[in-house]
C-alpha positions in Angstrom: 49.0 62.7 -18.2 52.2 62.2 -16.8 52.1 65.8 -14.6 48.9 65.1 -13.5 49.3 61.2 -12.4 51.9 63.1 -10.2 50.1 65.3 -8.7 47.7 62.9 -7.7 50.0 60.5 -6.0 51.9 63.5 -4.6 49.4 65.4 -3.1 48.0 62.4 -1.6 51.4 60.6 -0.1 51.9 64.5 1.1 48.5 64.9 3.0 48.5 61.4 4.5 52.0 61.8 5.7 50.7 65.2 7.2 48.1 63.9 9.0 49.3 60.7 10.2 52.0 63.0 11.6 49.9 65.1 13.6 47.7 62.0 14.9 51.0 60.1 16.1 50.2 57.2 13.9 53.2 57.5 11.7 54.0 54.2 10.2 54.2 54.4 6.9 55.4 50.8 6.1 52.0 49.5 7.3 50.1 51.8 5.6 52.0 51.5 2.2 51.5 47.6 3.0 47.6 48.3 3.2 47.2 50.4 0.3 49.2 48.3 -2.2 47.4 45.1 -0.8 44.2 47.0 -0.9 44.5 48.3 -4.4 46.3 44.5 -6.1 43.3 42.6 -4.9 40.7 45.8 -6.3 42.7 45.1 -9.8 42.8 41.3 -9.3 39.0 40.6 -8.9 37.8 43.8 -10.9 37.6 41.7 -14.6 35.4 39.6 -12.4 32.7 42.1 -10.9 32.5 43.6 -14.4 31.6 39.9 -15.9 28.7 39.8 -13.4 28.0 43.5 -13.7 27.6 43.3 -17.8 26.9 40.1 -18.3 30.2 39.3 -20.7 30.6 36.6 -22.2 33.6 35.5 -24.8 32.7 35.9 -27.9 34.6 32.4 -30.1 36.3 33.0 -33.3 33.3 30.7 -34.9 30.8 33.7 -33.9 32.0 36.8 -35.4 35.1 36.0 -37.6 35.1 39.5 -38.7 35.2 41.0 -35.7 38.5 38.8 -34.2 40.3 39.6 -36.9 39.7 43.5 -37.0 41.2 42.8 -33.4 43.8 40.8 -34.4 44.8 43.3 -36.8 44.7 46.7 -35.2 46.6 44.5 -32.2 49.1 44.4 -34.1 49.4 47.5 -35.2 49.5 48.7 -31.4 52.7 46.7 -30.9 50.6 44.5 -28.1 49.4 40.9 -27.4 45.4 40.5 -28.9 43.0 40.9 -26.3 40.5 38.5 -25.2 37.5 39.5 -27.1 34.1 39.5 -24.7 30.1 40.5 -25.2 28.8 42.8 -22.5 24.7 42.1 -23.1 23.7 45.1 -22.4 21.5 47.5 -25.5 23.7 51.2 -25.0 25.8 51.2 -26.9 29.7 51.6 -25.5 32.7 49.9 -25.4 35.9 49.3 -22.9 39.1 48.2 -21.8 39.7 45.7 -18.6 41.8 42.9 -17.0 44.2 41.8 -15.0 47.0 39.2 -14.5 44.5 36.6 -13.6 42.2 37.4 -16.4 44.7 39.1 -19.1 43.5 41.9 -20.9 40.2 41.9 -22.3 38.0 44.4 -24.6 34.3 44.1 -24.7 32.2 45.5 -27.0 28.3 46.0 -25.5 25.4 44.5 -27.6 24.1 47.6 -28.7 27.3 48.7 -30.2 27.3 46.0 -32.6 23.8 47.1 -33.8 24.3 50.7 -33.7 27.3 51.4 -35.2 28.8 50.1 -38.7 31.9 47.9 -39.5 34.4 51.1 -39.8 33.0 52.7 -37.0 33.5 49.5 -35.0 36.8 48.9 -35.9 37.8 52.6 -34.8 35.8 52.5 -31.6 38.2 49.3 -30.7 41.3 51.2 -31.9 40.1 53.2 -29.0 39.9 50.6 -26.8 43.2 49.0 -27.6 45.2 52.3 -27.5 44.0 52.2 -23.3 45.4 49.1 -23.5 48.5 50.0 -25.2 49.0 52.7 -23.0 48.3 51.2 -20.1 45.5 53.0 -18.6 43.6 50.1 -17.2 46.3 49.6 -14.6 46.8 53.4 -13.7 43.2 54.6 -13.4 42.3 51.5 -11.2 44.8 52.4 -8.9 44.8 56.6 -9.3 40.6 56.2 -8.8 40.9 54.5 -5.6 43.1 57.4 -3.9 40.2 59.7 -3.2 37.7 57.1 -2.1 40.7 56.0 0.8 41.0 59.8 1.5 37.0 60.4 2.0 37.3 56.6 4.1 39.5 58.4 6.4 37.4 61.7 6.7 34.7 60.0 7.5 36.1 57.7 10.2 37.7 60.6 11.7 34.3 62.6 11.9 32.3 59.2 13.5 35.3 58.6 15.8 35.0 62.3 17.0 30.8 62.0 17.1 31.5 58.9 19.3 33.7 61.2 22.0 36.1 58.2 22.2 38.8 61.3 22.9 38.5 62.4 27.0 41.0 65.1 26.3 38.8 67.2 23.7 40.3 66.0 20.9 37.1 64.3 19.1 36.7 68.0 18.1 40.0 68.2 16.5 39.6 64.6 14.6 36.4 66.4 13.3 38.1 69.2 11.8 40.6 66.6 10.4 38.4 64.3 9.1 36.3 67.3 7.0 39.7 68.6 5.5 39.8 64.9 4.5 36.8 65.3 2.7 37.6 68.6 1.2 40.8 67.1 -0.1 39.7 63.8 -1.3 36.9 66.3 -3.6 40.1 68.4 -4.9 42.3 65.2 -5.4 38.8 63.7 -7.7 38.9 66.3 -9.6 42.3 65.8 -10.9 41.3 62.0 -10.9 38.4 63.2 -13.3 41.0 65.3 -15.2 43.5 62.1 -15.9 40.6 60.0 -17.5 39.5 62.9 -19.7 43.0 63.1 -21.1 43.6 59.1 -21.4 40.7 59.5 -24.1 41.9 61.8 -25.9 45.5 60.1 -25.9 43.1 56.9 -27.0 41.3 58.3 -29.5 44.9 59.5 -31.1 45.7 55.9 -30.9 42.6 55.3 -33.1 43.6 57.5 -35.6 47.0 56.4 -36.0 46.0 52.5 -36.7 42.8 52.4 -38.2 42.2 53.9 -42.0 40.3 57.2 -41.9 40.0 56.7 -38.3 39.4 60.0 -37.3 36.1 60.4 -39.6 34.9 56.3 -38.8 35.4 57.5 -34.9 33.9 61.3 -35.2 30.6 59.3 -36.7 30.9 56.2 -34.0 30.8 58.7 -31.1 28.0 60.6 -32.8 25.9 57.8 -33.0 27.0 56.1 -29.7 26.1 59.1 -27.6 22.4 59.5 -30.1 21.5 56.0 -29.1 22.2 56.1 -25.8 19.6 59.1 -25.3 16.9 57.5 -27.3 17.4 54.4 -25.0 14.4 54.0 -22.9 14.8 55.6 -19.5 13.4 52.9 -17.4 16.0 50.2 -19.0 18.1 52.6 -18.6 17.2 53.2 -14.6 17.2 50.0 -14.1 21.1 49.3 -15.2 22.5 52.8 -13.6 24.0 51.2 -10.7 26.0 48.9 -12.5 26.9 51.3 -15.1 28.2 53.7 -12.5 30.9 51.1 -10.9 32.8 50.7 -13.7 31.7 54.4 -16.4 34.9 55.5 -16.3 35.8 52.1 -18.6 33.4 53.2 -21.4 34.3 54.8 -24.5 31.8 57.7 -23.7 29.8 58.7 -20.2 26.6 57.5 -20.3 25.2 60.1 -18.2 26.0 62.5 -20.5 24.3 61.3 -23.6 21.4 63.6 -23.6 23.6 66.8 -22.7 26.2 65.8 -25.6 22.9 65.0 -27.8 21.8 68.4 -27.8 25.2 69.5 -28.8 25.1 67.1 -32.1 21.1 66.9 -32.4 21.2 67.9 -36.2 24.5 66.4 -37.4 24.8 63.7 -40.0 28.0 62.0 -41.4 28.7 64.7 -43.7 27.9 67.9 -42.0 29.4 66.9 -38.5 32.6 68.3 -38.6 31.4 71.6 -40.1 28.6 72.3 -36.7 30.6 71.1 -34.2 33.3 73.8 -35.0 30.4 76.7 -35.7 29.3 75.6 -31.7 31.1 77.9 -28.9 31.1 76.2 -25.5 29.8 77.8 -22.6 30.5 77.6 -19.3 27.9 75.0 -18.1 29.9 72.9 -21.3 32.8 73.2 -19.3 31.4 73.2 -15.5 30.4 69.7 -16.5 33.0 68.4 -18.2 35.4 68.9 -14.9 33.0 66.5 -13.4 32.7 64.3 -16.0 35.2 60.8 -16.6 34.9 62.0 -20.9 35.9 65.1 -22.7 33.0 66.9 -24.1 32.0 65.5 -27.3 32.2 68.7 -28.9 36.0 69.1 -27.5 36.3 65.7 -28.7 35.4 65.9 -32.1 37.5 69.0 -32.8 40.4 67.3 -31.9 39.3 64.4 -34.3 38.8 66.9 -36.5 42.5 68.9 -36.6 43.8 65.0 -36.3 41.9 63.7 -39.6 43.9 67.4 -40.7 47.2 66.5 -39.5 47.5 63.0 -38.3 51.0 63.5 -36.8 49.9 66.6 -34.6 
C-alpha cells in the first residue's frame, strides 16, 4: 500500500513539475497552495454530500443497543475512538467508512444490510469497516482519488485552450498534444488509484479477521450474501440510485456494479460449501481485466484470502 501510495504522488508531483516546466508556469508554491486547499475542503464537506447522497441518519443507542455495542466492542479492539454510528436508507446492501474533522469519523451501515445479513456477519462486515478506519484509509483515498481527476482537469483545459487558438505563435497545437498526454497519464495514474483501494480491502478484511470471532467464515458468508442481494435488487431501484452510488463506491464494502459478475462466480454456494467452490474456480482473464478497473478485489480473490486467513490467522 505503501509502494503504491508513492508511486501515485510521485508520478504525479513528477509530471506536473514536467509540464509546468515546459509551459513557463513554474510556481510550485501556488499550485501546492491550490491542491492542498482544494483537496481539505473535498475531505471537509465530503461526510456532508454523503448524508444527502444516502440519506444517513444517526442511529441512538435507544434504537439498536446491539448494534452500538458490537461497535463499541470491536472499537476497542482496533485501538481507536468508537465511531459515530449512522443509517444510510438505502435497500443494497453495503457498508462504509467516512468523516472528517468536522464530522469525526463515522460508519454507516445501509438498510438492506441490516435485513440481509445476520448478527455475526454484521459484526464482521463492521470489523471491516473499522479496520479502514484504523488504518486510515478514509483520509488517504480521498486525497490519492482526487490526483487523476486534477490531471484529466488539466488535459482538458489544455485541449479547449488550444481549440480556442488563444496561442498566435502555433502553440495551441502543442497545448493539444500536452493536454492528451494529460489524459493518457491521469488513465495510468487511476489505475494505480484503483490498485490502492483493492489492497486497502484486503488489509480491511485482515482487520476483520483479527478482531471479530470466526471472522473470516462470518465475513466469507456476509460478502456472499451482500453481493447475492444486490443482484436480485430490482434494476430500476437500482437505476434510479446509480448516480449517487457512483460518487462515493469506492467507500462500500463491495462494488455494486459488480454484483451480478461476482454472482455468477458464487451462484451455487451456501454457508458450508463456499470455501470448497470458490477454490475449485480458476480465474480468467476477463476476472482479472475487470478487477484492474474495479475499486474491490474480485470476490473469488477475496474469499481465498479469507480462506488461507481463517487457516492461519497470523499470515
Amino acid at each position: 500500500m505503501l509502494a503504491t501510495l508513492a508511486i501515485i504522488i510521485g508520478l504525479s508531483t513528477l509530471v506536473l513539475t514536467a509540464v509546468l516546466l515546459l509551459l513557463g508556469v513554474f510556481d510550485i508554491v501556488t499550485l501546492g497552495i491550490i491542491v492542498v486547499a482544494i483537496n481539505l475542503v473535498q475531505w471537509l464537506i465530503a461526510p456532508y454530500l454523503v448524508g444527502v447522497f444516502y440519506k444517513v441518519r444517526k442511529i441512538g443507542e435507544n434504537e439498536n443497543p446491539q448494534l452500538h455495542e458490537v461497535v463499541s466492542n470491536l472499537s476497542q479492539k482496533c485501538g481507536i475512538s468508537k465511531p459515530q454510528l449512522m443509517l444510510a436508507q438505502i435497500p443494497i446492501p453495503n457498508a462504509f467508512a467516512y468523516g472528517s474533522p468536522l464530522t469525526g469519523s463515522r460508519v454507516a451501515v445501509t438498510s438492506g444490510l441490516l435485513t440481509t445479513l445476520n448478527t455475526g456477519e454484521v459484526e464482521a462486515v463492521l470489523g471491516h469497516e473499522l479496520g479502514h478506519l484504523r488504518h486510515k484509509d478514509v483520509q488517504v483515498m480521498m486525497a490519492i482519488s482526487f490526483l487523476p481527476a486534477l490531471f484529466m482537469y488539466i488535459g482538458y483545459s489544455l485541449m479547449f485552450s488550444s481549440m480556442g487558438g488563444g496561442n498566435k505563435k502555433g502553440g495551441g497545437g502543442y497545448n493539444a498534444i500536452i493536454g492528451i498526454a494529460f489524459m493518457g497519464f491521469s488513465w495510468v495514474l487511476n489505475l494505480f488509484t484503483l490498485y490502492l483501494s483493492r489492497l486497502r480491502e484486503y488489509y480491511a478484511d485482515r482487520n476483520s479477521v483479527s478482531v471479530v470471532d470466526s471472522g473470516a467464515t462470518k465475513l466469507s458468508t456476509g460478502l456472499a450474501k451482500i453481493v447475492n442481494a444486490t443482484a436480485r435488487t430490482n434494476k430500476p431501484q437500482r437505476r434510479g440510485q446509480q448516480q449517487n452510488i457512483d460518487a462515493f463506491k469506492a467507500l462500500f464494502i463491495t462494488d455494486p456494479d459488480r454484483a451480478s459478475t461476482d454472482q455468477a462466480a458464487i451462484r451455487n454456494m451456501d454457508a458450508s460449501g463456499m470455501v470448497q467452490e470458490i477454490l475449485s474456480r480458476k480465474l480468467t482473464f476477463a476476472d482479472k481485466l475487470t478487477e484492474a478497473l474495479s475499486t474491490h478485489p474480485n470476490i473469488v480473490k477475496r474469499l481465498r484470502v479469507l480462506q488461507e486467513l481463517s487457516q492461519n490467522p497470523n499470515a
